[in-house]
LOLUMKOL-484577 format. One record per residue (C-alpha): x, y, z; residue in three letters. Coordinates in nm, 3 decimals. Example, Ala and Ser with C-alpha at 12.3 -4.5 7.8 and 13.67 -1.06 7.14 Angstrom:
2
@px:1.230, py:-0.450, pz:0.780, res:Ala;
@px:1.367, py:-0.106, pz:0.714, res:Ser;
END
This chain:
159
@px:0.667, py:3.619, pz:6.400, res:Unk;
@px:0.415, py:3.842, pz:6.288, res:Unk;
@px:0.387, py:4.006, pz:6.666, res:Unk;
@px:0.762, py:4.046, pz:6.705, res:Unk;
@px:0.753, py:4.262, pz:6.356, res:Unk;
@px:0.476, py:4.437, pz:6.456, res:Unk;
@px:0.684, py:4.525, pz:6.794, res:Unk;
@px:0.977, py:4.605, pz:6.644, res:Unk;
@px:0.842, py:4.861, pz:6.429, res:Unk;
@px:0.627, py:5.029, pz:6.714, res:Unk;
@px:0.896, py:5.030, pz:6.926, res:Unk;
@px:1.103, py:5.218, pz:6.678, res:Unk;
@px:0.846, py:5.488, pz:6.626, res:Unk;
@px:0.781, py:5.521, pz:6.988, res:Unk;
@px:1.169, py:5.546, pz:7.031, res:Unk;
@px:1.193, py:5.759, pz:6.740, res:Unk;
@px:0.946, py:6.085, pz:6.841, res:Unk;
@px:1.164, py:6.352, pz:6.920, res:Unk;
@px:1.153, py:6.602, pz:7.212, res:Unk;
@px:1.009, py:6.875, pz:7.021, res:Unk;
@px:0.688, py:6.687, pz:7.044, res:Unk;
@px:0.678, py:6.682, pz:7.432, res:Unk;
@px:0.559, py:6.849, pz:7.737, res:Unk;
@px:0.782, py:6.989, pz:7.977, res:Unk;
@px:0.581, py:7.089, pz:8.339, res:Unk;
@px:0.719, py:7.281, pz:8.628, res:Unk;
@px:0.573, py:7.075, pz:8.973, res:Unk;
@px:0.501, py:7.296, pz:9.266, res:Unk;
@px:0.792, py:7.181, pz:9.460, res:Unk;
@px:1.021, py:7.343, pz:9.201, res:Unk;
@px:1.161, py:7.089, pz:8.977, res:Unk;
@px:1.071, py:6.999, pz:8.622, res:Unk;
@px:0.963, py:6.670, pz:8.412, res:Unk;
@px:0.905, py:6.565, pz:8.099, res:Unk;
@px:0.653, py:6.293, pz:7.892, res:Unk;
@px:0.560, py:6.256, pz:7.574, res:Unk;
@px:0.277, py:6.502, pz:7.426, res:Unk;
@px:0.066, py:6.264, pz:7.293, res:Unk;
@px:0.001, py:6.112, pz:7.661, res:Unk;
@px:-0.280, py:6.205, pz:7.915, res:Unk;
@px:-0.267, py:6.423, pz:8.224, res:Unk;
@px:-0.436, py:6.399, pz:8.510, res:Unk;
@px:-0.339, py:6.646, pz:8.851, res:Unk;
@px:-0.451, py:6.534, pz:9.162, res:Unk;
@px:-0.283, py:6.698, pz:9.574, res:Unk;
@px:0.075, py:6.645, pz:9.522, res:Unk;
@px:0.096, py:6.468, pz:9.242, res:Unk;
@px:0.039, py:6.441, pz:8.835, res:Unk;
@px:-0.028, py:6.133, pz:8.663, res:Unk;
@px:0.052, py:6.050, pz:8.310, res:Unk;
@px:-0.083, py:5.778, pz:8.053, res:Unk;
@px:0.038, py:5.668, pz:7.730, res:Unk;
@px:-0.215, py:5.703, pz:7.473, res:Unk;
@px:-0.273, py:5.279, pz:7.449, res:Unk;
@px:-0.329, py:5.330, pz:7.847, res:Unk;
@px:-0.048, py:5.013, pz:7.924, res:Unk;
@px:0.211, py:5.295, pz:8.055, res:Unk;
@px:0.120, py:5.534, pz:8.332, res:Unk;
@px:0.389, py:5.692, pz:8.519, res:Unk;
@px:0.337, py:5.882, pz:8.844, res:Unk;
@px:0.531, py:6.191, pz:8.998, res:Unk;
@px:0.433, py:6.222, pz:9.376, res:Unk;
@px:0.566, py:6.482, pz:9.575, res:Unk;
@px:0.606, py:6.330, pz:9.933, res:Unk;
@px:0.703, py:6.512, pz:10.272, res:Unk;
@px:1.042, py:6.396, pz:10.315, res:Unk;
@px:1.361, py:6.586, pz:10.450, res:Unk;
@px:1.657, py:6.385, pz:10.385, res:Unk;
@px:1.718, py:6.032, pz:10.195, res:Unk;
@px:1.607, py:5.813, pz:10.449, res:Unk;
@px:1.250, py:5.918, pz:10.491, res:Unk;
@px:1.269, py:5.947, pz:10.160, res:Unk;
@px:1.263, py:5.568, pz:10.126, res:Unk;
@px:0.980, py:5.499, pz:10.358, res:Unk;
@px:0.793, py:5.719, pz:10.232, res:Unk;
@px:0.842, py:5.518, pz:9.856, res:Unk;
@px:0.759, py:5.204, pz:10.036, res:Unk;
@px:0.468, py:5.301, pz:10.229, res:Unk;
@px:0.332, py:5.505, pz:9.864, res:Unk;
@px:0.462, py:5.136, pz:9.638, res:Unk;
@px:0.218, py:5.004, pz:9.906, res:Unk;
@px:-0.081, py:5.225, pz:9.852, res:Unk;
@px:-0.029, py:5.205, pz:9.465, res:Unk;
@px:0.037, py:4.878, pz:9.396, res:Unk;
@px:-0.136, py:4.769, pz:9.747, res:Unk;
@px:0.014, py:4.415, pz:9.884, res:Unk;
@px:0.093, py:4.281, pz:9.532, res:Unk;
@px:0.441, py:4.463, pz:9.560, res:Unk;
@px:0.733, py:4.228, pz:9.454, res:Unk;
@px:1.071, py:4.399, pz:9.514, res:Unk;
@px:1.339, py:4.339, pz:9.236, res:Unk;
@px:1.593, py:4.599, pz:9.254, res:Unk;
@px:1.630, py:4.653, pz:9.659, res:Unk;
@px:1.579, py:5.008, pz:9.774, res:Unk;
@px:1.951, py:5.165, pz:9.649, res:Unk;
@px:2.071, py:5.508, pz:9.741, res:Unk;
@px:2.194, py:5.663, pz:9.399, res:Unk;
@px:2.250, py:6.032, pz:9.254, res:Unk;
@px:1.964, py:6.104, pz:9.013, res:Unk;
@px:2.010, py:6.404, pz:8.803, res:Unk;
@px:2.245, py:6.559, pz:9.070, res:Unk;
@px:2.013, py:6.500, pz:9.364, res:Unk;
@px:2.037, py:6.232, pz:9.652, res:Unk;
@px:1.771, py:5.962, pz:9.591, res:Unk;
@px:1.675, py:5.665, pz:9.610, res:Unk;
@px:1.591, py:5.375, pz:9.303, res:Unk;
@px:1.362, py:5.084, pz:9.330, res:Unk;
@px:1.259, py:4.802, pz:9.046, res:Unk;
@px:0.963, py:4.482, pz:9.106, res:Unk;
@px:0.665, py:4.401, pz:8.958, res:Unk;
@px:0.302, py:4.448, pz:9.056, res:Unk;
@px:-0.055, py:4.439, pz:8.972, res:Unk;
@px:-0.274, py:4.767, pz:8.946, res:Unk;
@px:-0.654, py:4.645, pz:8.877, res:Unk;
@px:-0.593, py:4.283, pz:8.808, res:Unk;
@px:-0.307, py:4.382, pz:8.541, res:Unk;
@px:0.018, py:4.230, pz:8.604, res:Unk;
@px:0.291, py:4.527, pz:8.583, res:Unk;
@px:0.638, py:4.589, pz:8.579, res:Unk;
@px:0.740, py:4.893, pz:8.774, res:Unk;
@px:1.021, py:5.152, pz:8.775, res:Unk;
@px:1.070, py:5.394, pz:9.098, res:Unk;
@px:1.288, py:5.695, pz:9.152, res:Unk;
@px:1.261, py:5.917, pz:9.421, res:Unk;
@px:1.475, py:6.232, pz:9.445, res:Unk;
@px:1.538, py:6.457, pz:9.758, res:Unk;
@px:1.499, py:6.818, pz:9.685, res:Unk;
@px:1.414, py:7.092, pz:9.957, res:Unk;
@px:1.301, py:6.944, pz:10.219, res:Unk;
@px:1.065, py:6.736, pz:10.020, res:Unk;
@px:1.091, py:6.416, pz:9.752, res:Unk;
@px:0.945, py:6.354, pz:9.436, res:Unk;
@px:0.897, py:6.022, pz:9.366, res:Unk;
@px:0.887, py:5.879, pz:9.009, res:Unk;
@px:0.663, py:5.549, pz:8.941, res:Unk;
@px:0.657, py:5.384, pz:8.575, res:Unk;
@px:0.399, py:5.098, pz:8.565, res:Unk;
@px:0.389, py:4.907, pz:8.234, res:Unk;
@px:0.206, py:4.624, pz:8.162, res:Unk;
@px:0.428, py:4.345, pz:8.173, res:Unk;
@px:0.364, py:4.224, pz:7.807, res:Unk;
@px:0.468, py:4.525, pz:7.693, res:Unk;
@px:0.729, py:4.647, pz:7.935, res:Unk;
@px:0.983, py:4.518, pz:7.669, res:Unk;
@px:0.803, py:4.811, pz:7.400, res:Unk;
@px:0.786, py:5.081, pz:7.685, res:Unk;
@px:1.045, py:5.054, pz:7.922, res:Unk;
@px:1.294, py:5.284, pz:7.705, res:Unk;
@px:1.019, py:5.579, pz:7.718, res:Unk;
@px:0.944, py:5.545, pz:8.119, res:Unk;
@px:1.327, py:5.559, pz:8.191, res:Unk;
@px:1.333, py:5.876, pz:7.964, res:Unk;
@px:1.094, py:6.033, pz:8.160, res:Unk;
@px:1.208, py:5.927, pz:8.476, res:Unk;
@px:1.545, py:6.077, pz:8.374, res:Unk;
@px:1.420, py:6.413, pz:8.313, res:Unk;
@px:1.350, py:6.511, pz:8.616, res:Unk;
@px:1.524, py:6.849, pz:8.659, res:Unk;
@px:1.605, py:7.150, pz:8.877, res:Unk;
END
């Protein structure tokens, strides 16, 4: 019982920080996203990668080469695979869907990432000629606390 408080009252302070205390960075293929500015940063070719400050959330915007919807997909599948390697189980099948305006593409299973089971999250939008894929990986024992922060940031993705 003691846990569950505990949760509760995390999750409403993580739920409770308001925008004003976030970063907003323009990618180089032109479109903008958000996270919390409390979490870490880390830029690597084509991509940024983001940590929340306990380390249990890191989400993962990838820019891939990818000129319409359908490469799109296989190109989330084949980087799923690289990220997650062959511990990939698919929840939510790959689902063409409008995201923020754009064609692209949403995706849901669970994982491990160095022996740590996780549930993911993956979005990948369609924008000139290229696709920037979103991946939220939470631990699974506390997807339940970070889930509603991931899907915030996977939401404001932006022209």
């Amino acid at each position: 019982m003691f846990f569950r408080i505990v949760a509760l009252a995390l999750s409403a302070i993580i739920l409770s920080t308001p925008l004003a205390e976030s970063r907003s960075e323009k990618l180089s293929l032109g479109l903008r996203v958000w996270y919390p500015d409390n979490w870490q940063k880390v830029y690597g070719p084509d991509r940024l990668v983001t940590r929340s400050p306990d380390g249990s959330t890191v989400v993962m915007f990838t820019i891939l080469e990818a000129g319409n919807i359908e490469s799109a997909q296989e190109k989330m599948l084949r980087e799923l695979s690289r990220v997650l390697g062959s511990n990939v189980k698919v929840i939510t099948q790959p689902t063409q869907a409008r995201i923020n305006k754009l064609d692209g593409v949403i995706m849901d299973g669970l994982g491990m990432i160095s022996e740590v089971y996780v549930m993911w999250i993956a979005r990948t939008a369609v924008y000139k000629d290229k696709a920037l894929m979103v991946l939220g990986c939470v631990e699974s024992s506390k997807f339940s606390l970070n889930s509603d922060i991931v899907r915030k940031i996977i939401q404001s993705v932006k022209r």
